[in-house]
C-alpha positions as CSV (number, residue, x, y, z in Angstrom):
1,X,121.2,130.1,96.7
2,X,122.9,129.0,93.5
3,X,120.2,128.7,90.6
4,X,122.6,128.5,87.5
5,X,122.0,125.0,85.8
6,X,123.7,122.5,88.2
7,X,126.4,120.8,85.9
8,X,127.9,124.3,86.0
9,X,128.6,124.0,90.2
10,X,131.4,121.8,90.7
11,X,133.6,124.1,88.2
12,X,133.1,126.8,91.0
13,X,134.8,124.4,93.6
14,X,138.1,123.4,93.9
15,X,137.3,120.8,95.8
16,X,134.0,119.2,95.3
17,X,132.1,116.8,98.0
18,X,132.3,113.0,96.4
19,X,128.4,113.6,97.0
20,X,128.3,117.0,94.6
21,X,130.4,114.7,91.9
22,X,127.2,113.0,90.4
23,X,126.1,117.0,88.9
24,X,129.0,116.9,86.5
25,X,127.0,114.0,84.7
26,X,123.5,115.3,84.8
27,X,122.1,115.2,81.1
28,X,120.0,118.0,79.8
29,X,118.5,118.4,76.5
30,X,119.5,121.5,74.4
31,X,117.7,124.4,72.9
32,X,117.9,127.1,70.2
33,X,115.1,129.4,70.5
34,X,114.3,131.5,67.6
35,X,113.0,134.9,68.2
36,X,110.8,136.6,65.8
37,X,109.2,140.3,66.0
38,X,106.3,140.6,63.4
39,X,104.0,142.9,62.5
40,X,100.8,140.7,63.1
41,X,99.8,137.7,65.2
42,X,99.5,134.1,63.4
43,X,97.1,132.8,66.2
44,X,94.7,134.2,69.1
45,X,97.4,131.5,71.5
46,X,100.0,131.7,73.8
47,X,101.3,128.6,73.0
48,X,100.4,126.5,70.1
49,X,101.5,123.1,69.8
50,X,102.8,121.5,67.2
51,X,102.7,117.8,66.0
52,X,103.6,117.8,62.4
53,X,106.6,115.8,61.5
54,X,107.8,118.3,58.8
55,X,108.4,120.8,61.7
56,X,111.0,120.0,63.8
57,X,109.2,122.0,66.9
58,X,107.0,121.4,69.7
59,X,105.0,124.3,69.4
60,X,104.9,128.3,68.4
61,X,104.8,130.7,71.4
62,X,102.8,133.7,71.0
63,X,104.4,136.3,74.1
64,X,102.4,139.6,72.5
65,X,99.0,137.0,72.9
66,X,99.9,136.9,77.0
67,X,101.1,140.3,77.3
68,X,100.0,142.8,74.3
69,X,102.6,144.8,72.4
70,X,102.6,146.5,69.4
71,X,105.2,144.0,67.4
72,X,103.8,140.8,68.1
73,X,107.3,138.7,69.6
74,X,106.8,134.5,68.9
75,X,109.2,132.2,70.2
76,X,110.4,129.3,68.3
77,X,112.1,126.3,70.2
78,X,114.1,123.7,68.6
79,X,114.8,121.4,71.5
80,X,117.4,118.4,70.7
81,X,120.8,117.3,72.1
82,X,123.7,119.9,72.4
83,X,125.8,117.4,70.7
84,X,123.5,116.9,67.7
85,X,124.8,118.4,64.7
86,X,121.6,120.9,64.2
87,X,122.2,122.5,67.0
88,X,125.5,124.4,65.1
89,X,123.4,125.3,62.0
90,X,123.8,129.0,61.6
91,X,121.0,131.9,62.8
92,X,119.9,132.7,59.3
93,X,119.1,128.5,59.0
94,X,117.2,128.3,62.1
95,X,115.3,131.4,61.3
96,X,114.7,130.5,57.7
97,X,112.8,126.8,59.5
98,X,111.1,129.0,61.6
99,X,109.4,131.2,58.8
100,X,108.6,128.0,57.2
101,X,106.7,126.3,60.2
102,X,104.9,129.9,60.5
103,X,104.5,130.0,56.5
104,X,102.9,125.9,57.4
105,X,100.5,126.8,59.7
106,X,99.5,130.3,58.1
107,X,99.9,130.4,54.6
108,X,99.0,134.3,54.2
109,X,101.7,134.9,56.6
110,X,104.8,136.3,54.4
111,X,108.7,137.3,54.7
112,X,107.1,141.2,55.1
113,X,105.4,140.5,58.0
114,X,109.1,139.4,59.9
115,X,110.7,142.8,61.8
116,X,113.6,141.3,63.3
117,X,115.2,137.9,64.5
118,X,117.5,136.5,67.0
119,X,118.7,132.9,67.7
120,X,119.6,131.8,71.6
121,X,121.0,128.8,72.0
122,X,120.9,127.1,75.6
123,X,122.8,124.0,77.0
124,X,120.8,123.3,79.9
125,X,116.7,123.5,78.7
126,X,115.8,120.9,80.3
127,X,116.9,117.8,82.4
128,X,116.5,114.3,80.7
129,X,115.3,112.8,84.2
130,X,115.2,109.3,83.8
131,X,114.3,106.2,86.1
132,X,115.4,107.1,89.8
133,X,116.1,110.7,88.2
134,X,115.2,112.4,92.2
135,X,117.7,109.4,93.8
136,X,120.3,110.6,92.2
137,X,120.0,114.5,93.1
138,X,122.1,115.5,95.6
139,X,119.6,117.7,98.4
140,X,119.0,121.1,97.7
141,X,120.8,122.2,100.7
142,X,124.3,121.1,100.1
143,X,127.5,120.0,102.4
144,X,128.8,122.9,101.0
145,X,128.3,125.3,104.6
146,X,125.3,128.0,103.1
147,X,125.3,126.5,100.0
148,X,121.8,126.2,98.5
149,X,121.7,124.7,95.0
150,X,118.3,124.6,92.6
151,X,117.4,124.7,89.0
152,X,115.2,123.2,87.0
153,X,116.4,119.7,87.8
154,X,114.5,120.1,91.4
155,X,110.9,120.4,89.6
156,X,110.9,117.1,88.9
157,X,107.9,114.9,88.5
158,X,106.7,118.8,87.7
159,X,107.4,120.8,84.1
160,X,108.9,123.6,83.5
161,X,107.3,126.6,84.8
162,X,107.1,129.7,86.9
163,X,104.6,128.1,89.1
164,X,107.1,125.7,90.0
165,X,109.9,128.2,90.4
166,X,107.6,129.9,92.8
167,X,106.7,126.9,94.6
168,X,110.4,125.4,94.9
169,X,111.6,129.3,96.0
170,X,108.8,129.4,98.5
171,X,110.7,125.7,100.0
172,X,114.1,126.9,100.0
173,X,113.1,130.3,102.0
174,X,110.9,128.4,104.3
175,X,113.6,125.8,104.7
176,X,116.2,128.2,105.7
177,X,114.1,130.8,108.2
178,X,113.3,127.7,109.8
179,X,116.5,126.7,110.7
């Protein structure tokens, strides 16, 4: 059962089923996530959206509000295209936007209260799934003899989540003790 992002299986194959082809050209959208350990909360949420067009993020994500810690860890996701030229600003430039959309929506919240950062940066966040999106999957069970292939692509009309990775796990096993 392959669950790496799907544009990445036909480099594993020399030679690729015409059918498999179409995953070289599946379009994802980007992220850099910005990870911040602080010494205090700056809501009661797990996830706070965002819709303010002077930050460039779709919400703050509160992990220590979901499962308590001492250093309170917030995630910071700036989703856009890889190829968009924000997505090769440095660390220190992500994190400094960061601090500044948690400065915006708490003002008493200072430079002090950071502990640590880190910047991740993913190709494959999330599928851009457009009209006849689920035609142009191959099936999850591939030509390829054993070959089971799923990522986040399969969710789709569903979001991200771990409901849906339980869900679309619970499928593949049922699919394959039943054959």
């Amino acid at each position: 059962i392959a669950t790496i992002p799907l544009p990445y299986l036909p480099q594993l194959f020399e030679q690729l089923p015409s059918s498999l082809k179409v995953l070289e050209n599946l379009e994802n959208v980007a992220v850099a996530c910005v990870i911040l350990k602080c010494k205090r909360a700056i809501s009661e949420n797990f996830w706070m959206n965002v819709n303010d067009e002077q930050m460039e993020i779709p919400g703050i994500i509160e992990f220590s509000n979901l499962n308590p810690l001492k250093e309170k860890i917030i995630y910071i996701p700036f989703y856009m295209h890889r190829a968009h030229s924000k997505y090769q600003n440095s660390d220190e430039k992500f994190i400094q936007e960061s601090l500044q959309c948690l400065q915006r929506v708490d003002s008493s919240f200072e430079k002090t209260d950071l502990l640590g950062s880190r910047v991740f940066r993913y190709q494959y966040a999330q599928p851009v799934c457009e009209m006849g999106y689920l035609d142009k999957l191959p099936p999850i069970k591939s030509e390829i003899a054993g070959l089971y292939m799923v990522d986040t692509s399969y969710y789709y009309p569903e979001d991200r989540s771990q409901s849906e990775s339980i869900r679309l796990a619970q499928r593949i096993v049922k699919q394959i003790i039943q054959e």
